[in-house]
N, C-alpha and C positions, 0 to 999 in steps of 0.2 A: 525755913522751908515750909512752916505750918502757914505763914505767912502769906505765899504764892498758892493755896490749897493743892500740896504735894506733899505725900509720907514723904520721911526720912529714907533715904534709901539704907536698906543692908548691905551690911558689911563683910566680905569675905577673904580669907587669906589663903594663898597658894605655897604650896613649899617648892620655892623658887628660888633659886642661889642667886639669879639675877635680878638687882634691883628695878624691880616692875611695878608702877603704879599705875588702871585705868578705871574708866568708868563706862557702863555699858547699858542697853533696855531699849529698846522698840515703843512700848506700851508704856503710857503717862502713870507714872507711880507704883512703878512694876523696874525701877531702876535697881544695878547693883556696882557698888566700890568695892573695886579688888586691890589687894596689896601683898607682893608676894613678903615670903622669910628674908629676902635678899636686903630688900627695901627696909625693914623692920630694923635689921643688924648694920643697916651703913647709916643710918639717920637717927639724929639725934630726935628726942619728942617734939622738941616744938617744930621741926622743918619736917617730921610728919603730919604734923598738925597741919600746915600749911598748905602742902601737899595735900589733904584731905579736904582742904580747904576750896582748892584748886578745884579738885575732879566736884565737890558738890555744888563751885558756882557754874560747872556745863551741864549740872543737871538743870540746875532753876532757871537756868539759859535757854534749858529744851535743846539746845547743840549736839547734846549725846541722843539725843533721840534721832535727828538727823544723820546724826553721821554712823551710827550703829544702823539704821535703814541702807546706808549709801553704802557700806563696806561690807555688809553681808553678803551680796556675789562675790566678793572679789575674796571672802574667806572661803567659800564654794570652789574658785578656781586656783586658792594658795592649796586645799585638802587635793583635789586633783594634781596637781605639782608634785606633792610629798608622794600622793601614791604612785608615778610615775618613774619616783625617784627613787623608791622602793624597789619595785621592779626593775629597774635597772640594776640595781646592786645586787639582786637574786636572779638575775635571767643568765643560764648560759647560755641562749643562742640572741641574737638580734641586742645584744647589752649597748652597743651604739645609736641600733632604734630607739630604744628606751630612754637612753641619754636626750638624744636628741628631742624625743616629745615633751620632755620634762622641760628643756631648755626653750622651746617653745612656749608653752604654756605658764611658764615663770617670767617671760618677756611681755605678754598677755599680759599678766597680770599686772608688770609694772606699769606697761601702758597708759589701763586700766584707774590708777592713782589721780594721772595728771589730774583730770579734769575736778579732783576733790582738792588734791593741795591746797592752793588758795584759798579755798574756805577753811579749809583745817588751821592753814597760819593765822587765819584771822581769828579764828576762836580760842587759840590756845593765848594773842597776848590780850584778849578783853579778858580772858580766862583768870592769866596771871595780873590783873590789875585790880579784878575783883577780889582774889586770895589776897592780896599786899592789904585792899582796903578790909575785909573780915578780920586780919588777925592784926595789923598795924605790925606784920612783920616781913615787910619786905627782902630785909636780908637773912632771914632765913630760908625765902624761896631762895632766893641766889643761891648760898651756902648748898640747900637739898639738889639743885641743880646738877649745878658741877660734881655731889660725889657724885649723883646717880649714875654721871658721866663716868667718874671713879672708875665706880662699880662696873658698869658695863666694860669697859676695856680691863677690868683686868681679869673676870670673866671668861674674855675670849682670848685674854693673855694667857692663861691656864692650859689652852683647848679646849673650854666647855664648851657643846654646842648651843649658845642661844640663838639660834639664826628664828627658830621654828616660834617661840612666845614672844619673840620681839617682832618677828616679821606679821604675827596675827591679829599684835596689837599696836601696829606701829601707828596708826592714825588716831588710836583711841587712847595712846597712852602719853606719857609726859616729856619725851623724846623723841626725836628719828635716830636709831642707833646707827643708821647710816651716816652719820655727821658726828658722832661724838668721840672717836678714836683721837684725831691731832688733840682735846681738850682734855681727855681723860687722860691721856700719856704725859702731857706738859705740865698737869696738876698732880699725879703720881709723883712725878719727879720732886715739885715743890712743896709734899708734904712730906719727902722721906727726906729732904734737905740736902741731897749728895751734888747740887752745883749751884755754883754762885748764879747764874742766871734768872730773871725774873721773867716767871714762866706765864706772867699774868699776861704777856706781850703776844702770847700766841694770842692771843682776841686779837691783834692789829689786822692779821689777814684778814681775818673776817671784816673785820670794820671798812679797810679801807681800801683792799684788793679788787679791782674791778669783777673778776673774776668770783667772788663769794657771791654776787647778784646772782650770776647763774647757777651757783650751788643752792640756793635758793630756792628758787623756780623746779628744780628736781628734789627738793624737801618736802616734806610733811610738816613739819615745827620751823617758826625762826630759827636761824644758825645763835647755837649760845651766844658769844659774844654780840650779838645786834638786840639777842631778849636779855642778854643783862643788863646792856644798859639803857634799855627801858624801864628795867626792875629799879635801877640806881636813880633813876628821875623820878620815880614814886619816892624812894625813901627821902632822900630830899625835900620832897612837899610836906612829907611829915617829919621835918626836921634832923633827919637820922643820917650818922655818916655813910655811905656805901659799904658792904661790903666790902669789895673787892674796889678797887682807886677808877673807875671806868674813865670817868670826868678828865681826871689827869691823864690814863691813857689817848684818852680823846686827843687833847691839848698837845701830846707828842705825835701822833698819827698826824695831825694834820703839818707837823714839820718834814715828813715824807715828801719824797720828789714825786707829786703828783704829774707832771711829764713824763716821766720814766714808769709809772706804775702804768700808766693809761697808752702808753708806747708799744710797751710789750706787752700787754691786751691784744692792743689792735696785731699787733706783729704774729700774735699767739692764732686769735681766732680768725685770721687768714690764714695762717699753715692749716688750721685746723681742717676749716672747713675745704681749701685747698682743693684735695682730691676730688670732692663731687661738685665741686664750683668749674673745674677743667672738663668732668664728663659731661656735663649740661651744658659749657662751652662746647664741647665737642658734636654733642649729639645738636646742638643748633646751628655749627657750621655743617654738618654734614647734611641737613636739609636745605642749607642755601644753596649748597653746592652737588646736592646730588644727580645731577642732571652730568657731569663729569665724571659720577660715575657709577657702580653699580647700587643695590639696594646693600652693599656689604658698608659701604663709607660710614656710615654713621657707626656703629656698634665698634669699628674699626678706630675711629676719632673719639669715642666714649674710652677705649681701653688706653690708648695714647695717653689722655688726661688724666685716668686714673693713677698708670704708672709712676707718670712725669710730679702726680701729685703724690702720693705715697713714697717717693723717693726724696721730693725735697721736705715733706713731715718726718722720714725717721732720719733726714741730714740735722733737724732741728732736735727733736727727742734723743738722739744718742750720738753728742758732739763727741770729740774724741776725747775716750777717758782720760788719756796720760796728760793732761794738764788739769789734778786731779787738783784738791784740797783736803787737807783731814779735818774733818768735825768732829761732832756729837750731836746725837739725836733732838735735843732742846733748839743748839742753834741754827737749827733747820728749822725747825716746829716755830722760831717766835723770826723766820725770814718773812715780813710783810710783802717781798717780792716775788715770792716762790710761782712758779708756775706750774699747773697741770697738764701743760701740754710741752715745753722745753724744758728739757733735762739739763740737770745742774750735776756736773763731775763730782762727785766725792767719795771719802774713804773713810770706810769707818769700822774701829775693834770693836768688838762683842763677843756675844758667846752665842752660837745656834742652840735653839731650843725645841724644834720641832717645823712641821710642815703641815701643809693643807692644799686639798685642791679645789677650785670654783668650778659649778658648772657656766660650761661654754666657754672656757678659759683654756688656751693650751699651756701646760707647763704647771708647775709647782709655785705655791708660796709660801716660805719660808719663816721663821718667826726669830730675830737677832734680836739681842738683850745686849745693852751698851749699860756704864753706869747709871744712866739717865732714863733710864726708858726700853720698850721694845717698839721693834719695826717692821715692819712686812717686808719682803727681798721676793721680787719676782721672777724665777728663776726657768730659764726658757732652753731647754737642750738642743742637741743636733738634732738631724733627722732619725739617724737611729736612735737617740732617746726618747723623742716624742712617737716613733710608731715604730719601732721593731724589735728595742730592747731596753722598755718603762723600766721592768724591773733593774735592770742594772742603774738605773738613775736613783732607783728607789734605798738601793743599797750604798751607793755615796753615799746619800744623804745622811743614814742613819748612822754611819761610821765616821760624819760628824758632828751628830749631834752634842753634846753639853761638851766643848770644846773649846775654846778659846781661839777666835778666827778673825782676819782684815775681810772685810769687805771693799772691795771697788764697784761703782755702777751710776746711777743717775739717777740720781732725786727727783720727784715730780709730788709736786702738791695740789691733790683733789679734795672728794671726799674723804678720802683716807690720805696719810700719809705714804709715798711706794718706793723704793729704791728699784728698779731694774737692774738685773745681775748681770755684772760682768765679769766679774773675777771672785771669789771665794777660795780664799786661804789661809789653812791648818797654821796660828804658829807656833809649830815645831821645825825640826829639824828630820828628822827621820824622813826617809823615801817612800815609807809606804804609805804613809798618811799622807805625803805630798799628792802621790798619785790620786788621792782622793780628792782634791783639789774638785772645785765645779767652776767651770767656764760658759759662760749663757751666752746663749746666740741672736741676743736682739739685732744686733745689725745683719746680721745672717741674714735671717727671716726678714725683716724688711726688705733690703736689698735683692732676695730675691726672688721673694712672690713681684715687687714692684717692675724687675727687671724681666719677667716674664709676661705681667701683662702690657710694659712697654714693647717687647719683640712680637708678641703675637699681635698688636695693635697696628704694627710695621706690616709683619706678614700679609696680613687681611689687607693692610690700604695698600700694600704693593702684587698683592695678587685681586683685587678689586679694579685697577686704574682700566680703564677702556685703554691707553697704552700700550698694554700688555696683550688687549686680545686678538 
């Protein structure tokens, strides 16, 4: 550092249970390295060392300089978030208004990222190439990696809220804890040794999923699996085995039915987009043709498309359960075909351990522990549970908690791993904990908000037609 004329930066430590490492400063040599307790207690010295290594080659990079200038409003508009959201949870009158501005302005902010990402991924792997070449220990960034991932999922396996330190330093720190849940659950597993699967294979998604492109492009950091094995081609040049076998996982990915992976891509992000590819069809028929009828046909041809789209997206999201499969949570995690947008039938024992709610999300998420792992279960009630009687949903829930339960629903692989609930059941035998049983309403809810805005779409174009008047 003396080198580049730049002090050393100082060094600070937070008492943080989550392992957090970033580096931070505006002002040339006025920078500071933070590293919380979390971080301290999951890593061994030298993949701290490296880690340290890491945040002081974006100092002498001048990078943290940049990007601490660049995310300073957007920590401006995450503190107005939290206040919002505060408020919401203490307001008795308008507590939906509150919700809602909070959800607002937490949208903003994510916005707000896009246009940093891209540099941000560029700087973390010159970042990591420069740490590999400071200490000559590549596989020790590996190694600190993946716990940090560890660490953070099990963290939020707990319930502890890190949404707030992670979410303020999510560009300036060593991770996007948005992307580390599938890696942090599938290497839990493979350090407590409770199944024969080789859990290294969850990297294959990432590698060679079409689909991880675009989890990408909504990152802050590479997706682990694509910066390990960049990390793996450093150690190499310095002669060292990888860590982790990437090379060889390589060598099997590419035995994957790349037909099939890039099929059901295309077949994915057509349902996807689907719905608003039919309204923009619609609302462009309706200008060619609106001379037949009134000024109603278009907005009437937009609802039509939405419907007709939303109806065949949750025909593909929520096939029909009962031609179900039983798993476990790993051989999900290391499926290289898994989709985020078509749903995969499956069943799976656990134990319930809790729930959580998103804002802007309707319904519950739920937290399943299987041998292997835990999973989120997205659990979506009637109408009377979502708006007339929460609390009685509330009290299910709780009267299953640490319980021994089958799950039925549909797997989807995103940024997180998700099950959508379909069935939740007690196994016992007794009546009264049967009755506590939870049954989610995703096909409900699709089918009929979709089937409402197909009939009102009908309405309007059949009370619109000049025909009629």
């Amino acid at each position: 550092m003396r080198s580049h004329n730049q002090d050393i930066p100082r060094l600070g430590l937070i008492s943080e249970d989550t392992p957090v490492a970033f580096a931070y400063g505006v002002i040339p040599n006025s920078s500071r390295l933070v590293l919380s307790r979390g971080l301290l207690q999951e890593l061994d010295p030298d993949e701290v060392a490296v880690i340290i290594a890491l945040l002081l080659s974006q100092v002498q990079n001048r990078s943290v300089l940049l990007l601490t200038f660049l995310s300073a409003p957007l920590q401006l508009i995450y503190l107005l978030y939290v206040f919002l959201q505060r408020r919401s949870l203490r307001a008795k009158v308008g507590k939906e208004l509150w919700q809602l501005a909070a959800v607002v302005i937490h949208t903003i902010h994510d916005v707000c990222h896009y246009p940093i990402l891209s540099l941000n991924r560029s700087r973390i792997v010159l970042g990591d190439r420069r740490a590999a070449e400071i200490t000559g220990n590549p596989n020790g960034l590996s190694r600190a990696i993946v716990k940090i991932a560890r660490g953070i999922t099990r963290q939020s396996q707990l319930g502890q809220n890190t949404n707030r330190i992670l979410e303020s330093t999510r560009l300036l720190g060593v991770l996007d804890d948005r992307t580390t849940l599938a890696i942090g659950i599938a290497f839990e597993v493979l350090y407590a040794g409770v199944t024969p699967h080789a859990a290294t294979r969850v990297f294959l998604w990432e590698l060679f999923n079409p689909w991880a492109m675009w989890l990408t492009w909504n990152s802050s950091h590479p997706l682990i699996g694509r910066r390990l094995a960049l990390i793996s081609g450093y150690a190499q040049k310095l002669g060292l085995s990888p860590e982790y076998d990437i090379p060889q996982l390589v060598k099997y990915g590419k035995r994957l039915d790349r037909i099939r992976l890039y099929r059901n891509f295309g077949r994915d992000l057509l349902i996807e987009v689907g719905p608003w590819f039919l309204a923009v069809l619609g609302f462009v028929a309706g200008q060619m043709l609106y001379w037949l009828y009134n000024s109603w046909l278009t907005p009437s041809l937009m609802l039509i498309g939405l419907g007709i789209g939303w109806m065949y997206l949750g025909s593909l999201r929520y096939p029909d359960f009962r031609q179900v499969k039983d798993t476990d949570l790993v051989s999900l995690l290391t499926d290289p075909y898994a989709s985020p947008v078509k749903g995969q039938p499956v069943q799976i024992p656990g134990e319930l351990m809790g729930y959580t709610t998103e804002d802007g999300e309707r319904g519950y998420f739920l937290r399943l522990e299987d041998q292997g792992g835990m999973i989120q279960l997205h659990y979506l009630p009637n109408v009377r549970g979502v708006f007339k009687e929460p609390s009685a949903e509330i009290v299910k829930m709780e009267r299953l908690f640490e319980q021994s339960v089958v799950v039925t629903g549909w797997y989807r692989r995103g940024k997180i791993p998700l099950v959508d609930l379909a069935v939740l059941q007690p196994i016992i035998s007794e009546t009264k904990q049967r009755a506590a049983s939870l049954i989610g309403f995703h096909q409900f809810w699709n089918n009929t908000l979709s089937s409402l805005l197909l009939i009102l779409g009908l309405l309007m174009l059949l009370g619109s037609s000049r025909l009629f008047w």
